[in-house]
C-alpha positions in Angstrom: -184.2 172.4 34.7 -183.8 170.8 31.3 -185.7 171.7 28.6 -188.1 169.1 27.2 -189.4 169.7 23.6 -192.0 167.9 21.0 -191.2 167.5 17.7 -191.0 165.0 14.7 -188.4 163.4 13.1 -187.5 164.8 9.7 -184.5 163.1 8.8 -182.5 160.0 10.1 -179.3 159.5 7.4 -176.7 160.4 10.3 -175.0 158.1 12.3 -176.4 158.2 15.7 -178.3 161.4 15.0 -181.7 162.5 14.1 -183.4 166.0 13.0 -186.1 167.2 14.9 -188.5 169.5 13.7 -190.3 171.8 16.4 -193.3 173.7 15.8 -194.5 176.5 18.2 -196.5 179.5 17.8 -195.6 183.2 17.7 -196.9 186.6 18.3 -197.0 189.3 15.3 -195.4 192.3 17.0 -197.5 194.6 14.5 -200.8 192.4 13.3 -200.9 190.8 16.4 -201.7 187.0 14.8 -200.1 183.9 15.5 -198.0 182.4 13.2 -196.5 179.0 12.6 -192.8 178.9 13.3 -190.5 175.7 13.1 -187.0 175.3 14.5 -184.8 171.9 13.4 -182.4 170.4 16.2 -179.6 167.8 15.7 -181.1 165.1 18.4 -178.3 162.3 20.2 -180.5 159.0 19.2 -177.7 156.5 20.5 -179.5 153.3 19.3 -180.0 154.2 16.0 -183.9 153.4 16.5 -185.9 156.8 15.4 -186.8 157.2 12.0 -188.3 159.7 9.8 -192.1 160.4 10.7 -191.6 159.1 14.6 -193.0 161.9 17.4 -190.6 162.3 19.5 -190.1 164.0 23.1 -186.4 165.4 23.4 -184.3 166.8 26.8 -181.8 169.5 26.5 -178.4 167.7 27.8 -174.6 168.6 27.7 -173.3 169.4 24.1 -172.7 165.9 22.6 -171.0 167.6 19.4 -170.7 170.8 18.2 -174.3 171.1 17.0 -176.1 168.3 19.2 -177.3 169.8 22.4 -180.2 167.6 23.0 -180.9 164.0 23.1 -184.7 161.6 22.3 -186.0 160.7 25.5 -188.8 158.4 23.9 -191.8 158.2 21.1 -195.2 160.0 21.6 
């Protein structure tokens, strides 16, 4: 099963590829409180047509480069 991710797009200078920024939530080990953690994927966007601001959903594929494991499936 594939994983399937939200995130937004905070850059779109690459050919063919978009940065997705993901925001989840983890557990202190020690204070126990959440905290805000964001992770930033190189996303496959073949038709050039995401740009900065867009919500995005994106699906875990085969590596497409070195760094690009996932790809935009559509807007949110």
């Amino acid at each position: 099963m594939a994983k399937k991710l939200k995130g937004k797009v905070v850059s779109d200078k690459m050919e063919k590829t978009v940065v997705v920024s993901v925001d989840s939530y983890k557990k202190h080990p020690k204070y126990k409180k959440y905290i805000s953690v964001s992770k930033k994927y190189k996303v496959h966007d073949e038709k050039n047509e995401y740009k900065v601001g867009d919500k995005v959903l994106i699906e875990e594929r085969r590596p497409i480069s070195k760094d690009k494991h996932f790809a935009v499936v559509g807007r949110l």
